[in-house]
C-alpha angles and dihedrals in degrees: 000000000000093000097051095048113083136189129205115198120197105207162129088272134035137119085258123080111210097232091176148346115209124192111221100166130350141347124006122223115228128284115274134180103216148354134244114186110209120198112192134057091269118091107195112260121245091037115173108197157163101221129323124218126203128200130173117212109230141152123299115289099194139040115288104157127229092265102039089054091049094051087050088043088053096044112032116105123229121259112252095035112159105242101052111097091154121072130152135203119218114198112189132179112188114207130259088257082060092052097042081064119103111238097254088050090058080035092068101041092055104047100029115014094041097022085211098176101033084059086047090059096058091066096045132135092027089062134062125190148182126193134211135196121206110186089060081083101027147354087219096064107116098245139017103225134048124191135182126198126188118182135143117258091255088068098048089112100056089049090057088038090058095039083048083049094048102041092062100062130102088250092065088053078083094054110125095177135351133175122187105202115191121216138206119195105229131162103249 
């Protein structure tokens, strides 16, 4: 279970420098310098920081079909690349009337109202990702979804170009919060 848990510490030190944090919807988290990412189900004692996330890997939720997943699967980069020195973490909270929803229903909206993987595929393979899901370990996370881009700076475009793509689509009408934090790898 340790390599699916992650932890996302907002702080003074980390290999990632916090470029910007950018309110969407709701509420921001607090200002931080830097961020460490933690796998494993320890997070290190004596921990001063702005503000700590937690997501959990896990199967897909919702309908990517066969194909679709086997294209992803074909084009998607892998994380910690050497030549990324860009990355961004997503944090989204969809609202009560997205969860009251029955799964196909969220279902539907997903895979044919909102097309969220076929838009995906078209930025692959620039960009690599990993999502998290946070109720998976507790309603009272502040958010549901974690994802984490990587990417080189030459490819930045194309990463606003597919979150532009993505927040206007009838999926993102259900976005509580959402904060889009950019990322620079640097050596603390």
């Amino acid at each position: 279970m340790s390599a699916r848990l992650f932890s996302f510490i907002g702080k003074e030190t980390g290999l990632w420098r916090v470029d910007k944090m950018q309110v969407i919807a709701g509420e921001p988290l607090p200002a931080a310098r830097r961020l460490e990412i933690v796998s494993g189900s320890e997070i290190p004692s004596g921990l001063h920081a702005d503000w700590v996330l937690r997501g959990i890997t896990s199967n897909e939720r919702y309908g990517v079909r066969q194909e679709e997943k086997s294209q992803i699967m074909a084009k998607q980069l892998s994380l910690g690349r050497s030549e990324v020195t860009c990355a961004a973490l997503i944090s989204i909270r969809k609202n009560a009337a997205w969860w009251a929803l029955t799964q196909n229903e969220r279902q539907s909206i997903f895979e044919q109202q909102s097309r969220h993987a076929k838009i995906g595929l078209q930025y692959f393979p620039e960009l690599a990702r990993r999502l998290h899901h946070c109720r998976d370990i507790s309603e009272s996370e502040p958010f549901d979804f974690l994802t984490w881009f990587e990417y080189a700076p030459a490819h930045e475009a194309a990463f606003n170009q597919l979150l532009g793509a993505l927040r206007a689509t009838e999926e993102w009408k259900f976005i509580e919060r959402e904060v889009d934090i950019r990322l620079v790898s640097e050596e603390t």
